[in-house]
C-alpha positions, 0 to 999 in steps of 0.5 A: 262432694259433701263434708264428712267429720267425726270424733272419738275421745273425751271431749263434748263432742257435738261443738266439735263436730259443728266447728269442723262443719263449718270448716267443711261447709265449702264442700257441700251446704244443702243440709247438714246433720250429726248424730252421737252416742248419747251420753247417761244410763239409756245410752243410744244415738241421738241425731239432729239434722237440718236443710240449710246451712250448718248454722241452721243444725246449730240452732237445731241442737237439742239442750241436751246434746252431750256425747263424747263421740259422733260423726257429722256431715254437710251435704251437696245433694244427688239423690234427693233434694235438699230437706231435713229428711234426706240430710245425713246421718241416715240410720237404720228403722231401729235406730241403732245404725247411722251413716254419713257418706259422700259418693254416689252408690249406683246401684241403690235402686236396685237395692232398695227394691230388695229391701222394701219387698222385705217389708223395710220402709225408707225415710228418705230419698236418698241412696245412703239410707240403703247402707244404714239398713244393710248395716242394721239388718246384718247378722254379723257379731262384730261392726266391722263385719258388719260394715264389709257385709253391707259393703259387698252389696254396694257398688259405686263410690263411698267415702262413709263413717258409721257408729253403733248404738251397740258398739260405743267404743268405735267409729267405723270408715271406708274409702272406695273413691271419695276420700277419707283422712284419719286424724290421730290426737292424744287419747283422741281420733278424728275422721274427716273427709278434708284435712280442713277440719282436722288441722286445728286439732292435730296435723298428724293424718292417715289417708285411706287407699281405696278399698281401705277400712279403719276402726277409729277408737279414742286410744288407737286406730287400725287399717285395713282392707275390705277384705279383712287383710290388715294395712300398714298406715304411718301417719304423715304430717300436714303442711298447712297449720289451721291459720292458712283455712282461716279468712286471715282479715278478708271479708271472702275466701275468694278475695283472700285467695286472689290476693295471695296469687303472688305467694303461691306462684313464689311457692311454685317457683321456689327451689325449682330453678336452675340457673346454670342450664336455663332449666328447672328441676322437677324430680317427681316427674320420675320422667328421665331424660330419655323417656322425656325424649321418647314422648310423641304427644302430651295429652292433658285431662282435667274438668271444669278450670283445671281443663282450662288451665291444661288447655293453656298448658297445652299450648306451653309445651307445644310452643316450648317442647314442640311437642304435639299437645292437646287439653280434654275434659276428663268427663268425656276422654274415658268414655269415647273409648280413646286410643292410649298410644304409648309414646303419649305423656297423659297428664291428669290436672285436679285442685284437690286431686281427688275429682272423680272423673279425672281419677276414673280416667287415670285408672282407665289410663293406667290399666291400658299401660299408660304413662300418667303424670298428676298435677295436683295441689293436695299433697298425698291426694288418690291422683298424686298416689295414681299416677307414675309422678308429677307435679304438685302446685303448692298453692296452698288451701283454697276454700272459696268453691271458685278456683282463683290462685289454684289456677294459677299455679297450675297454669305456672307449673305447666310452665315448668313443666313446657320448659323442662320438656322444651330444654331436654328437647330442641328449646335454646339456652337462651329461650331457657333463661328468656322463660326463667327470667319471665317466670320470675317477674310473675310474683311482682306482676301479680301485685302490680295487678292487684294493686289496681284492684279498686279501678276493676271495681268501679268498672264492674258496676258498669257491667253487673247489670247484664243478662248475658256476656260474650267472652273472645281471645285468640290462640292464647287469650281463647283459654283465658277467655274460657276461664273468665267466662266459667268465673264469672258464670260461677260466682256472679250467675250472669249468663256468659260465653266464650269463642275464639274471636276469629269465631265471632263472624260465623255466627256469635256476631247475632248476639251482638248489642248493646246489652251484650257486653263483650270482654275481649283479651287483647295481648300485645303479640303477632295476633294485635291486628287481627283481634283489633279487627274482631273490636271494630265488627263488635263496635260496628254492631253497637257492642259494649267492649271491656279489653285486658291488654297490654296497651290502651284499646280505642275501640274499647269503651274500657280498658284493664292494663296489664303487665307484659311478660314474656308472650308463653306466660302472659296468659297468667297474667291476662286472667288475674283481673277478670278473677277480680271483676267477677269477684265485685260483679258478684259482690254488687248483686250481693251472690253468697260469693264462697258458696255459690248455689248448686256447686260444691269445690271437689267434685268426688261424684261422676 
C-alpha cells in the first residue's frame, strides 16, 4: 500500500525521486524517505526522511543532496505509527545497507528477537528494518546473494528496493505479492511500485512475477528468480502517456475522474459490440461456448467498492444468463474454507489488480483446480496474470484514493459479461439488442448527469451537517446504496450506513430522526410501490429524505433526477450523483478529498 520509486543513470537523482513521489503519494503519505549514494571522495549513502507528506521530505533535503542513484518511498503505515524514524529507507547499524519495502513480513517478530539477542539495536518499529539488517550482517560477496540470503529468512509479502554503499553500480528489487515495475530508459532505469511515476520518463516496463529478482544498472537490467535461475522479461509498452496522471484543469482527481466516467464507459464498450448476434465479444475470457455452457454458478470476490460493483454484477448475470450468482468479500471467502465446486465461474474484481486479498484467494482458487476470470483495470497486473482469463475495464488511471469511474466501468463489464453469458444461454435476440441499445445510451446518460452537477452541490450543503446517514435500496438499488454509503464514509468521514429498505422496519427504523438524513434509491421498476412505502415509515418518523429516481418523490424533502435506461443497467447510473454529493459534502467541510486519512488506494497488505 506504500509507493516505492528508484533510479540509476546520470541524472541528479533526488528531484527525480521526489517528483515521482508525489506521483505515488495516493498510495500511502504517512511519511516519506529517500536515501542515495552520495556523490564526491567519501562516497556512501545519505538518507533524508520525514513524517508527513512528501513535500515535508522536500523541505527536509540537505543543500548538499547530490547522487546520481536512489531509491525513495511513501509510506502507509503497518507496523508502527507514522514518524521520522519508522519512515522508509531503513538501513542497517553501519549504515551500509538501505531499504524501501511495501508489504507485511510476518514473521519480523520473530526475526527480530534473533537478531536483538545477537546484540543488534533497531531504530525503529517497524517490520523492514529487520531486512536492512539481514542484508547488512550477511557474509555473501556479491549483493545480490546478499539479498536472497536475507530473503530465505522472510516470510510474508515484499515489494523491495536496496542499494549498497559498497555496491554503487546497482539497485537491487524483489517481488513477492506487491508489485514492483522496472522502467527501462536510455543509459538510465527506474524502479517503481506503479508505472505512475515512471511514464513521464519512459513507457517501456517490465513487471516482476512473484518470486522475480532484478538488478537494475544504468545501462542494462537482468531477472531472474529467487533462486538464482535467470527469467526472461521483454519490456512492454504502456498504455497511458503521463498526461492521463495529471490534474488535466481539475481542482481534484476525484473530480477529474468522475467527470471522464463518460469516456471510460465508451472505452469500455468499444469494439465489443456485435450487432449481427445481439451479443458482445470478449475474447480473453478464453471461455468457449461450451464451457460457458457448462457453468453451474458465478461466484464474484472483490473487497471494498469492487465487492460492491461484483454484487451488482451478480445480479446482472442472474437476470441476463440466469445463472445462479453470488458477490463475497475476498477477505473472508478464503478463510472460511469454502467449497470450490468445479462447474462454479470464480470471478476475481480489483481496480489495480494487485489487492492482496483478492490475488490470495485466486491462488487458493486456482490450487484447488478452479476456473478463474480476473476482471481488472490494470493491464499486465499479477490477477490478470493469475487467472485463466478476463476481462479488462479500460477505465484508465485513477489516482484519487476513492474509487469513482473505475467502478463504473466494472460494473459495465459486468454487463458484458451477463450479456455474453445470457446469449450463449437462454437470453432472446431481442433482449440482446434491448441490452446493447441500453449499454449505448450510458456515455450520453452520464453527461447528462453530470451536467446537473451544480444542483447536487447546492443540496450537499443541506446534509454536510450531519453526524450519521442511512443508506436504502432494494433488489438492485441495495448495491448501489452500499457504494454511496462507502463513498460518502471515505471521502467526507460522516458516519453512514446502508440496508435493504425492505429492512428499515426490523430494526433501522430506531435510528430514525430528523438528524438522521435518509438517502433512498428509488428506480422507476416493479419495486416503485414498495420503496415509496419504506419513505412514508421514514416521513412518519420525521426523517429527512434525499431520493436518486427517475421521477419526482413526494415523500422526499429532495430529489436528484436521473436518466432512465433499460432496468438491468440502471444502477449504473443511480450511483453517479451520489459520486457527486459525497464529493462537495467533503469539499464543504474542506476533507483532503484525493487523500483521505487512514486509507491508502491499492491495498497490496492482508
Amino acid at each position: 500500500m506504500c509507493g516505492i520509486v528508484g533510479y540509476i543513470g546520470k541524472r541528479d537523482v533526488a528531484p527525480l525521486l521526489i517528483e515521482g513521489l508525489q506521483r505515488l503519494e495516493y498510495r500511502g503519505y504517512d511519511s516519506a524517505g529517500i536515501a542515495i549514494h552520495a556523490k564526491g571522495t567519501a562516497g556512501g549513502l545519505k538518507t533524508a526522511k520525514a513524517k508527513g507528506r512528501v513535500r515535508e521530505l522536500e523541505s527536509r533535503l540537505p543543500k548538499r543532496f547530490a547522487g546520481s542513484t536512489g531509491i525513495a518511498h511513501t509510506r502507509w503505515a503497518t507496523h508502527g505509527a507514522p514518524t521520522d524514524e519508522n519512515a522508509h529507507p531503513h538501513q542497517d547499524t553501519e549504515g551500509k545497507v538501505a531499504v524501501v519495502h511495501n508489504g507485511i513480513i510476518d514473521n519480523a517478530a520473530d526475526v527480530r528477537a534473533k537478531l536483538t539477542a545477537d546484540g543488534i539495536v533497531f531504530a525503529s518499529e517497524t517490520d523492514t528494518e529487520v531486512l536492512a539488517h539481514l542484508i547488512g550482517r550477511s557474509t555473501a560477496e556479491k549483493l545480490e546473494e546478499k539479498v536472497r540470503e536475507a530473503l530465505r529468512h522472510i516470510e510474508g509479502t515484499y515489494g523491495i528496493a536496496v542499494l549498497h554503499a559498497d555496491f554503487p553500480d546497482r539497485i537491487v528489487v524483489a517481488r513477492n505479492g506487491s508489485p514492483v515495475v522496472l522502467g527501462i530508459g536510455e543509459h538510465e532505469m527506474f524502479v517503481s511500485s506503479d508505472v505512475a511515476a515512471l511514464v513521464s520518463h519512459t513507457r517501456q516496463v517490465v513487471t516482476l512475477d512473484d518470486g522475480e529478482m532484478a538488478t537494475l544498472k544504468a545501462d542494462d537490467y537482468r531477472t531472474y528468480t529467487t533462486e538464482g535461475s535467470r527469467t526472461t522479461s521483454a519490456p512492454e509498452t504502456v498504455e497511458y502517456a503521463a498526461e492521463s496522471y495529471d490534474l488535466g484543469g481539475h481542482d481534484t482527481y476525484m473530480h477529474k475522474e468522475i467527470s471522464e466516467q463518460a469516456d471510460a464507459v465508451d472505452r469500455a464498450l468499444r469494439g465489443r459490440i456485435d450487432d449481427r448476434f445481439s451479443t458482445v465479444h470478449l475474447g480473453g475470457l478464453n471461455l468457449d461456448a461450451r464451457a460457458a455452457r457448462g457453468v453451474r454458478r458465478v461466484k464474484i470476490l472483490g473487497c471494498g467498492t469492487s465487492y460492491h460493483a461484483g454484487q451488482i454484477g451478480a445480479q446482472m448475470i442472474e437476470e441476463l444468463a440466469r445463472i445462479p450468482s453470488d458477490a463475497e468479500p475476498a477477505s473472508e471467502f478464503r478463510y472460511r474454507n469454502p467449497v470450490v465446486d468445479p462447474d462454479t465461474l470464480y470471478v476475481a474484481v480489483s481496480q489495480s489488480g494487485e489487492t492482496y486479498d483478492v490475488l490470495a484467494a485466486v491462488q487458493e482458487l486456482k490450487r484447488k483446480g478452479a476456473r478463474v476470470l480476473g476482471l481488472v483495470n490494470v493491464v499486465g497486473s499479477a490477477i490478470a496474470r493469475e487467472t485463466d482469463g478476463g476481462i479488462y475495464v479500460h477505465a484508465g488511471p485513477e489516482v484519487c484514493v476513492v474509487s469513482t469511474k473505475c467502478f463504473t466501468n466494472m460494473v459495465v463489464s459486468f454487463a458484458l459479461l451477463a450479456l455474453h453469458l445470457g446469449r450463449i444461454r437462454d437470453l432472446s435476440v431481442a433482449d440482446g439488442k434491448r441490452i446493447i441499445e441500453g449499454l449505448r445510451k450510458l456515455p450520453a446518460q452520464i453527461d447528462e448527469i453530470l451536467k446537473g452537477e451544480e444542483d447536487i452541490k447546492k443540496l450537499s450543503a443541506a446534509y454536510a451537517d450531519a453526524k450519521s446517514m442511512m443508506f436504502i435500496g432494494r433488489v438492485r438499488g441495495y448495491p448501489v446504496a452500499r457504494e454511496a454509503s462507502l463513498k460518502l464514509k471515505e471521502v467526507s468521514y460522516i458516519h453512514a450506513e446502508a440496508y435493504p429498505a425492505s429492512e428499515l422496519k426490523h430494526g433501522p427504523l430506531a435510528l430514525i430522526e430528523p438528524a438522521m438524513p435518509t438517502v433512498a434509491i428509488v428506480p422507476d421498476d416493479d419495486l416503485l410501490e414498495k420503496n415509496r412505502a419504506a419513505l412514508e415509515e421514514i416521513k412518519a418518523r420525521s426523517g429527512r429524505i434525499l431520493a436518486v429516481a427517475h421521477q419526482e418523490q413526494e415523500k422526499a424533502d429532495h430529489t436528484i433526477l436521473v436518466p432512465k435506461n433499460e432496468p438491468e443497467l440502471d444502477p449504473i447510473l443511480m450511483g453517479i450523483p451520489l459520486q457527486l454529493l459525497a464529493y462537495h459534502t467533503a469539499l464543504a467541510l474542506g476533507r483532503d478529498i484525493d487523500k483521505p486519512r487512514n486509507l491508502a488506494k491499492s491495498v497490496t497488505v492482508e
